[in-house]
C-alpha positions as CSV (number, residue, x, y, z in Angstrom):
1,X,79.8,-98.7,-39.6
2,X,78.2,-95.8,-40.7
3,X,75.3,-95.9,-37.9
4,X,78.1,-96.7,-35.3
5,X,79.7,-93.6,-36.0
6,X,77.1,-91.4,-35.1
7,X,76.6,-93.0,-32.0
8,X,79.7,-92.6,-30.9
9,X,79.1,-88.7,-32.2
10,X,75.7,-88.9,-30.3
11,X,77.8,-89.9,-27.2
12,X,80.4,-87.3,-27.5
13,X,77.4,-84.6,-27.9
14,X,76.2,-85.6,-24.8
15,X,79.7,-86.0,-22.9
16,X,80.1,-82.4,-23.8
17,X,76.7,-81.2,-22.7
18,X,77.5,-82.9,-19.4
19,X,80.6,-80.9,-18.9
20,X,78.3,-77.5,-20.1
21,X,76.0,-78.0,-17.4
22,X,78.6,-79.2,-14.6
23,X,80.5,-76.0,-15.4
24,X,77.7,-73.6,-15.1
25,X,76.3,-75.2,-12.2
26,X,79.6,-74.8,-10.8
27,X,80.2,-70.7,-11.6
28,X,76.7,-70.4,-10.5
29,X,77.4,-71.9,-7.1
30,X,81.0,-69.8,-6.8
31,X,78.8,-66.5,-8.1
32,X,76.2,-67.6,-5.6
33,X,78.8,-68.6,-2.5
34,X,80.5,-65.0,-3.2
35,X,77.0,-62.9,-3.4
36,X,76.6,-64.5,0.1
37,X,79.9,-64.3,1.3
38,X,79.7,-60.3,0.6
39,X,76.2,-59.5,2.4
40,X,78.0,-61.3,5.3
41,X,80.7,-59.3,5.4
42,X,78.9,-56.5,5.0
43,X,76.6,-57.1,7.6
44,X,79.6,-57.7,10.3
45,X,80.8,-54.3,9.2
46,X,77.8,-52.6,10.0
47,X,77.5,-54.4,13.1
48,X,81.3,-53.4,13.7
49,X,80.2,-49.4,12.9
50,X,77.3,-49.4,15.1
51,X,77.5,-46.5,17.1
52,X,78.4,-46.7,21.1
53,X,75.4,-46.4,23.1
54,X,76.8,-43.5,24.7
55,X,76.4,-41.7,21.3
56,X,72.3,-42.4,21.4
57,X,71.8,-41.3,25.2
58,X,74.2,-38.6,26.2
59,X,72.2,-36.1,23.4
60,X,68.8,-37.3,25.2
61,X,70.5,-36.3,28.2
62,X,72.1,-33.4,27.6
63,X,68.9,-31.9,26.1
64,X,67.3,-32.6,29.6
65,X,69.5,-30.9,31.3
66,X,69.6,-27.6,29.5
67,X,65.8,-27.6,30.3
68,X,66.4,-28.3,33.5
69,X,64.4,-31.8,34.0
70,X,64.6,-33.9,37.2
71,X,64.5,-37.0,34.2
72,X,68.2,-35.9,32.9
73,X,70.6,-39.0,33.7
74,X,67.2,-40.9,32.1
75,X,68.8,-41.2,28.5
76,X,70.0,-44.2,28.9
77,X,66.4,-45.6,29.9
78,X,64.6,-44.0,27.1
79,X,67.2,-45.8,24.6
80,X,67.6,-49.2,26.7
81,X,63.4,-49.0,26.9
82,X,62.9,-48.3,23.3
83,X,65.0,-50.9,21.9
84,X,63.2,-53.6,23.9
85,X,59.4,-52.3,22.3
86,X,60.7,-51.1,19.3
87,X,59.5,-47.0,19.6
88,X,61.9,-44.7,19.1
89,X,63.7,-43.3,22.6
90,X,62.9,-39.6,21.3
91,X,59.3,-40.0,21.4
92,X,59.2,-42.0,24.5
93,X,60.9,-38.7,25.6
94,X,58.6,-36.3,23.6
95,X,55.5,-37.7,25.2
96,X,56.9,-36.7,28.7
97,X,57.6,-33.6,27.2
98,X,53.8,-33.4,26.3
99,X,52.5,-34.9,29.7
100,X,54.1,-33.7,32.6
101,X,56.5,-30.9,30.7
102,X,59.5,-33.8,30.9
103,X,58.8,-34.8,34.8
104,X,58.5,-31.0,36.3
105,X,54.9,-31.4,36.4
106,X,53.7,-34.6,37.8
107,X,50.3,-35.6,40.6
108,X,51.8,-35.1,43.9
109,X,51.3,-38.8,44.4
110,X,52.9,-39.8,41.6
111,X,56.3,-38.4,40.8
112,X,57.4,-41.0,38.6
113,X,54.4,-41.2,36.3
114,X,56.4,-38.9,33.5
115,X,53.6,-40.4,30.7
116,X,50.7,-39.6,33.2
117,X,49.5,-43.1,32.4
118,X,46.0,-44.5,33.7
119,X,45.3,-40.5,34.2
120,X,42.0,-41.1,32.6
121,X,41.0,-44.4,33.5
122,X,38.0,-44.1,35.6
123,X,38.9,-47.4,37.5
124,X,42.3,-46.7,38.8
125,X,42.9,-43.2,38.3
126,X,47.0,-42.2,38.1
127,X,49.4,-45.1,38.1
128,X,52.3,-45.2,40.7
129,X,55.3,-46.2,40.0
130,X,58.6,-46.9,41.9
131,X,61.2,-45.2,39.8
132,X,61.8,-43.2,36.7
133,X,62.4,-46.3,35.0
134,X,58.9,-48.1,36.0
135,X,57.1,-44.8,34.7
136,X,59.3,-44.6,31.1
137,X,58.3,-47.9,30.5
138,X,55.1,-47.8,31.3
139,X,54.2,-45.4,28.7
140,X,56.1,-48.3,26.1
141,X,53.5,-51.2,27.7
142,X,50.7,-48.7,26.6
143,X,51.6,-48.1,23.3
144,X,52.1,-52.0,22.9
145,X,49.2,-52.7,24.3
146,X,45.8,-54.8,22.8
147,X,44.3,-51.0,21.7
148,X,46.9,-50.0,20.1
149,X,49.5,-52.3,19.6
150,X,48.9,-51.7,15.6
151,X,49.6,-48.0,15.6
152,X,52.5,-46.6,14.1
153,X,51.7,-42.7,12.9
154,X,51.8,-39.6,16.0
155,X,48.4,-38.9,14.6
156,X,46.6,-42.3,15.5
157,X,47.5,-41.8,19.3
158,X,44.8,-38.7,19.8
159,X,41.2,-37.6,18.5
160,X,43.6,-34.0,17.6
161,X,45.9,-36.2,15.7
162,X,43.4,-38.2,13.9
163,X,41.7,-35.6,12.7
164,X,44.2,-33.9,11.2
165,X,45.8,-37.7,9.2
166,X,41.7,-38.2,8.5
167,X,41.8,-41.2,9.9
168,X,39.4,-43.0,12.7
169,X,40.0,-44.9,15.6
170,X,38.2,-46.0,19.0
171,X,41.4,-46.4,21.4
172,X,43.8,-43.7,21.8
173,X,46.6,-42.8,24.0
174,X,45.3,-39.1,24.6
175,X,41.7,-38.1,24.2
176,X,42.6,-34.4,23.9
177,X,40.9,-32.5,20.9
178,X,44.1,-30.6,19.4
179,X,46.4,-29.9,22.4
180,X,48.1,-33.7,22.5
181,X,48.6,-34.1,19.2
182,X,50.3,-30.2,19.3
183,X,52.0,-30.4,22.1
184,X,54.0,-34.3,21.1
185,X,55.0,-32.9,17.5
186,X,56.0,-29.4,18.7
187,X,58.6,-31.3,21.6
188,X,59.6,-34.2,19.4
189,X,60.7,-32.0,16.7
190,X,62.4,-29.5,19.6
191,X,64.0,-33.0,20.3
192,X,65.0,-34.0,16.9
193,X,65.8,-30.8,16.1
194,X,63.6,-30.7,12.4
195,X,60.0,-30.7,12.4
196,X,58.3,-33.9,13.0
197,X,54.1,-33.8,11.4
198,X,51.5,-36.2,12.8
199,X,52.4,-39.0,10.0
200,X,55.7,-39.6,11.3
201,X,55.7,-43.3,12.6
202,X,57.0,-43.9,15.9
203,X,57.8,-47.7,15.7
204,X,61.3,-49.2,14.9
């Protein structure tokens, strides 16, 4: 009698554990679901705030046109461009700025090249290009290309640049000593409108 009553104690003991761990598995799955639920929500509101692309490319723009660049109405390219490689529109911009002084100085032959791409390549000298557009995102191909596809830092895209982050590379977007690196930070923090060093990274 005696040895039957604590089994049915033994039993009840384990009944009640049962329902312990069924209920805590149960409030950690609702504490779980809501968690989720919440980062969810969360994200869909972001989403929902995202700013109008208007609100990126009409700044770009109206900065090119108080200097008086044949690239203003070309905001919208350097935003649209720069979300499809990841680089941010202002220094797609800022390397114009540093190339061709933002389109006003360009080979005669090449009025779109705005990035003065291929300028030093021996082999094929100054690309062409058939629009605005073409030339913008050709500077974006270079940057994502084989050489220097793992960049990130202003200061790893010239021998100027990597000399001041004391850093070495063999590929670079701009073989100039000093000016390059000078000239991108001076007009991507004219752009920005706060000063921009050679560490800042470019990718998005």
């Amino acid at each position: 009698m005696f040895k039957k009553k604590n089994y049915i104690i033994v039993i009840f003991i384990l009944i009640l554990h049962m329902i312990n761990q069924l209920f805590f598995y149960k409030t950690e799955t609702i504490i779980q679901t809501a968690i989720a639920e919440k980062q969810v929500a969360q994200e869909v509101e972001e989403v929902k705030q995202e700013k109008p692309l208007k609100d990126y490319y009409e700044p770009l723009d109206a900065w090119l046109l108080k200097n008086k660049s044949p690239l203003w109405g070309q905001g919208i390219t350097f935003v649209e461009i720069g979300r499809k490689y990841k680089i941010d529109p202002d220094f797609l911009m800022a390397i114009t700025g540093a190339e061709t002084n933002f389109g006003k100085v360009v080979a005669r032959k090449s009025k779109y090249n705005v990035g003065n791409v291929g300028a030093f390549d021996r082999s094929r000298g100054t690309y062409h290009f058939k629009d605005y557009s073409e030339g913008i995102e050709a500077i974006a191909k270079t940057l994502c290309n084989s050489y220097l596809k793992n960049t990130k830092k202003i200061g790893e895209l010239s021998r100027g640049g990597l000399q001041e982050i004391k850093a070495q590379r063999k590929s670079v977007y701009a073989g100039s000593a000093s000016n390059w690196n000078r000239n991108i930070k001076h007009y991507l923090s004219l752009i920005k409108g706060k000063e921009v060093t050679a560490y800042y990274e470019f990718r998005i």
